[in-house]
C-alpha positions as CSV (number, residue, x, y, z in Angstrom):
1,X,101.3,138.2,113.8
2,X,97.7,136.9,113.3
3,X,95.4,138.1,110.7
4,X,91.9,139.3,110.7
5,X,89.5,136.7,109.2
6,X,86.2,138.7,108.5
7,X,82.7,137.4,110.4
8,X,80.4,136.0,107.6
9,X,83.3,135.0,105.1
10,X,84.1,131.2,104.2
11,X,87.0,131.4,106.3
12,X,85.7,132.8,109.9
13,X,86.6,130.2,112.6
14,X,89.4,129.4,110.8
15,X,92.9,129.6,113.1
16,X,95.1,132.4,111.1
17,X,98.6,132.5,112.3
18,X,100.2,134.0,109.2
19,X,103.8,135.4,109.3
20,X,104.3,139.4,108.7
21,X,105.2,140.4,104.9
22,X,102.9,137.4,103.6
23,X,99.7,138.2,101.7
24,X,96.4,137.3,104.4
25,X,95.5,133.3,103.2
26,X,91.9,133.6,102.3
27,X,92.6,136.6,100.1
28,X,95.3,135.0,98.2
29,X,93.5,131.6,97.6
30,X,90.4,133.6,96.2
31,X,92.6,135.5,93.8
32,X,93.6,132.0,93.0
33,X,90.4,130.9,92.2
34,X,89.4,134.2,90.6
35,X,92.5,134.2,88.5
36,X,93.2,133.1,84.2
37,X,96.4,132.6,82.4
38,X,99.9,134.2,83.7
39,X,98.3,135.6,86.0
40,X,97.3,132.6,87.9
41,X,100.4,131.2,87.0
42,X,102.3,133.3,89.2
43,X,99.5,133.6,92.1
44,X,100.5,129.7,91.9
45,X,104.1,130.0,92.6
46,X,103.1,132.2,95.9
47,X,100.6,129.7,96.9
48,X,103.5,126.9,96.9
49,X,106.0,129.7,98.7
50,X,103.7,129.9,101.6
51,X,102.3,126.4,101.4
52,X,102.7,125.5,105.2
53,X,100.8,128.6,106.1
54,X,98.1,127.8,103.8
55,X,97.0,124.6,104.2
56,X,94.2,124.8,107.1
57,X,92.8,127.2,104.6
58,X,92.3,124.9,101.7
59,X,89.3,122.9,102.6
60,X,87.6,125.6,103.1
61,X,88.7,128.0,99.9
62,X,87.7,124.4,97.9
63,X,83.9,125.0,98.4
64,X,84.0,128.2,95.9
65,X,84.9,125.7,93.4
66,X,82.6,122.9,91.4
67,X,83.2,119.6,91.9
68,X,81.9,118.8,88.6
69,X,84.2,120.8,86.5
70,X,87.9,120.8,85.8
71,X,89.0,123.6,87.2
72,X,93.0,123.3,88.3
73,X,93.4,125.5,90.3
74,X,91.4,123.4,92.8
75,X,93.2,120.3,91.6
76,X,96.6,122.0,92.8
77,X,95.3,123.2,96.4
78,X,94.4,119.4,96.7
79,X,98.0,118.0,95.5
80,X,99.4,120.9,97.8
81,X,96.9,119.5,100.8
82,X,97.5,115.8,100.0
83,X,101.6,116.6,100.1
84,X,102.1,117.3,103.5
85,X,101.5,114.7,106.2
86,X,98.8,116.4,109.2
87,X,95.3,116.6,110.6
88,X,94.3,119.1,107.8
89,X,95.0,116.4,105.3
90,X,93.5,113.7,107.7
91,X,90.6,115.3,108.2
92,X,90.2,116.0,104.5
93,X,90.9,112.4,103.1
94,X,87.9,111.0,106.0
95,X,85.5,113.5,104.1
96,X,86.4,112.9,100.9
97,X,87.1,109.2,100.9
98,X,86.4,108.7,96.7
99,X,88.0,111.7,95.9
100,X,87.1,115.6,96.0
101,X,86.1,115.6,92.2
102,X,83.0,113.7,91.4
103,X,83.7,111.0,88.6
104,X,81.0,109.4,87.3
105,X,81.1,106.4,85.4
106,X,78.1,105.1,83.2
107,X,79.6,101.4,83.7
108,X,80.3,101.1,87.6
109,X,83.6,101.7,87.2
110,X,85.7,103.2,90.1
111,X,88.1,106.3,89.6
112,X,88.6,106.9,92.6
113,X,92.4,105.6,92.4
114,X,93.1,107.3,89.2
115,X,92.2,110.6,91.1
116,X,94.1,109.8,94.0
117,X,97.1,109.1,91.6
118,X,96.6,112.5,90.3
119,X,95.8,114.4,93.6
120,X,99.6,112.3,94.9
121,X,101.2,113.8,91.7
122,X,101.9,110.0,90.7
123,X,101.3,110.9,87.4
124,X,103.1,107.5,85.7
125,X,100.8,105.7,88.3
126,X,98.2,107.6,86.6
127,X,98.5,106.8,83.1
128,X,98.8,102.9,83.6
129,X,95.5,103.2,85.1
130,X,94.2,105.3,82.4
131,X,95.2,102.7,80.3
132,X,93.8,99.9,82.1
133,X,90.0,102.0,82.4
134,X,90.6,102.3,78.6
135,X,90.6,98.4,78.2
136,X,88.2,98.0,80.7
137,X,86.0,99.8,78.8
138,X,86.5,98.7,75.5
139,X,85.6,95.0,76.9
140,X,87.0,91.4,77.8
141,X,88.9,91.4,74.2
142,X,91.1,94.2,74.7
143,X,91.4,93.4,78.2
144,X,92.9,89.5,77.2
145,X,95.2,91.0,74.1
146,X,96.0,94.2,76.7
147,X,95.3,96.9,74.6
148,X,92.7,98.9,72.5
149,X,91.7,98.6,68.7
150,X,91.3,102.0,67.0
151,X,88.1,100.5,66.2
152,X,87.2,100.1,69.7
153,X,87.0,103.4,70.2
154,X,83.9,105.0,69.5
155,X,82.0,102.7,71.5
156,X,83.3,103.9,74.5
157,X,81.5,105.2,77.3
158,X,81.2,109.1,77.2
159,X,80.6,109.4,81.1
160,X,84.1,107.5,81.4
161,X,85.9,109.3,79.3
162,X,84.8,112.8,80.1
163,X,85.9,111.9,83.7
164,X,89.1,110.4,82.9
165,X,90.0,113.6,81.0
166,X,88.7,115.9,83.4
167,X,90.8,114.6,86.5
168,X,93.7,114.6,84.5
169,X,93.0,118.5,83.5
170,X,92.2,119.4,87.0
171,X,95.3,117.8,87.9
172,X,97.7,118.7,85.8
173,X,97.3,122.2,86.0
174,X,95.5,122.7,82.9
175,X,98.5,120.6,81.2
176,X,97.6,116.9,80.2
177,X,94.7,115.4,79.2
178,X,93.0,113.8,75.9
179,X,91.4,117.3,75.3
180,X,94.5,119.2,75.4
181,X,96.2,116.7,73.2
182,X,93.4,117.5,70.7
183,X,93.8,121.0,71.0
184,X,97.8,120.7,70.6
185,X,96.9,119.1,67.4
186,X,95.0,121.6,66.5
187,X,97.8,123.9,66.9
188,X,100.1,122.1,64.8
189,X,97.5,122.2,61.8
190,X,96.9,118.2,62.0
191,X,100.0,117.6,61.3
192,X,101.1,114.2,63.4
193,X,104.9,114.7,63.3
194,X,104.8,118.3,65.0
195,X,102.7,117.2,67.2
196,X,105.0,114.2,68.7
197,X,108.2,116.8,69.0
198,X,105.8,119.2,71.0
199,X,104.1,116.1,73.3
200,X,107.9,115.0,73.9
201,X,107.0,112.0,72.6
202,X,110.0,112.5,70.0
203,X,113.4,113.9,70.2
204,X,115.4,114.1,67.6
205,X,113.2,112.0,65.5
206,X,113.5,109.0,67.9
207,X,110.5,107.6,70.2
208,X,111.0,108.7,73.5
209,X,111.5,105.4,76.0
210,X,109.0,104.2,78.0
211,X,109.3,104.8,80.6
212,X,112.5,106.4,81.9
213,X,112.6,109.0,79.4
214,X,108.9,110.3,80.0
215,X,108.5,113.2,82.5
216,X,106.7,112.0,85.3
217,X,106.1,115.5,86.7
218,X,104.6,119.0,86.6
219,X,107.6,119.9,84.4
220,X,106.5,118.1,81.5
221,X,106.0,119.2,78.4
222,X,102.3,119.9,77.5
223,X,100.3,116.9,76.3
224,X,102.9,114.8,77.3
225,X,100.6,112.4,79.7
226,X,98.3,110.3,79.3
227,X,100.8,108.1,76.6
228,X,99.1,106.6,74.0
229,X,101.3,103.6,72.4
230,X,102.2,104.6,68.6
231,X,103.5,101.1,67.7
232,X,100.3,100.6,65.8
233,X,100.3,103.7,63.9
234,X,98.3,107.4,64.7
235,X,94.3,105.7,64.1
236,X,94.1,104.6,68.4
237,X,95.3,108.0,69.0
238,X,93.1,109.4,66.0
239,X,90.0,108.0,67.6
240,X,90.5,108.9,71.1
241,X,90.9,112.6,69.9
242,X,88.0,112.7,68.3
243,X,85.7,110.8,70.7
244,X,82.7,112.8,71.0
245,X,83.4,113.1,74.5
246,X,86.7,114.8,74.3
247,X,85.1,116.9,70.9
248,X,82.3,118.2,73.6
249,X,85.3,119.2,75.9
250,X,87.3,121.4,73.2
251,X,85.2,124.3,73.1
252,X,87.5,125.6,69.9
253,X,86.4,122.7,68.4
């Protein structure tokens, strides 16, 4: 059964052979985009159900959305896109060669293989390279003793790290991210301790094991990515949290 793809919308031209029973493509990826909370939540789940009859749809239902922002729910039709093998995700990767979000750096650094990490769901991937842009930009000392002083911190470059956290919200459905580690913290009234338990960075008051025991997935609990090494006490993690560039990006404050 084929359905009707209006003259004039984003989606005329595009070839719809949809299965009867399932919602019409263009519809269901603008409620999608349209949709907050549990609500887009479980739109989510239907998107993935029908995935194979979506996907020549999602390059085009990805110019409602800003490239600029954070927005996951574009994030996710990208990891769906980038998951199966095809001209749809050819074609896509040849216009988008750096990556579909912009990420600007302010000291020529390239993200573009942190956000194809994310877009590939290679999320441990991901978080060395967070890591390693972390040193990078904290200079040639943390680089050489491979990792970051607390003190390091504030110097950092705000461009940098307002992209690195936004790919990894887009990505993550809303999930990881410096700025949602803040805002977890937040929730648990400052308190460190509470806030390892809910990161799953602790379990039964032991450090969790890098890096077998971390959740490299979807699954994981909130907060739980990027890592930030605790061996050195709360102050690197501290900082990071209250970087004015992840500060800018908790609008609760």
């Amino acid at each position: 059964m084929d359905c009707i793809v209006p003259v004039g919308s984003l989606y005329h031209g595009t070839q719809c052979c949809f299965s009867p029973g399932l919602t019409v493509p263009a519809e269901l990826l603008d409620e999608l985009r349209q949709a907050r909370g549990r609500q887009r939540q479980r739109l989510l789940s239907t998107v993935l159900d029908q995935a194979p009859q979506l996907l020549a749809f999602i390059p085009t239902a990805l110019q409602a959305y800003d490239p600029a922002g954070d927005d996951w729910g574009a994030g996710s039709l990208i990891q769906l896109l980038m998951a199966q093998e095809g001209p749809t995700r050819a074609g896509f990767l040849r216009s988008h060669p750096q990556g579909w979000f912009a990420a600007p750096s302010a000291m020529g650094q390239d993200h573009q293989l942190l956000q194809q990490a994310l877009a590939t769901e290679a999320f441990q991937e991901a978080d060395r390279l967070t890591m390693a842009s972390l040193r990078r930009m904290a200079g040639p000392a943390a680089e050489g003793r491979g990792y970051v002083f607390f003190s390091e911190v504030p110097a950092l470059a705000m461009v940098d790290l307002d992209t690195i956290d936004r790919l990894w919200v887009a990505y993550s459905r809303g999930r990881y991210g410096f700025s949602v580690q803040r805002r977890l913290l937040k929730a648990c009234g400052g308190r460190w301790e509470q806030l390892w338990s809910r990161l799953g960075w602790k379990q039964g008051g032991l450090w969790t094991r890098y890096p077998n025991q971390f959740t490299w997935r979807h699954a994981a609990p909130e907060g739980h990515m990027p890592l930030v090494n605790q061996l050195r006490g709360v102050r690197l993690m501290d900082a990071l949290l209250n970087h004015p560039a992840i500060v800018a990006r908790c609008p609760e404050g």
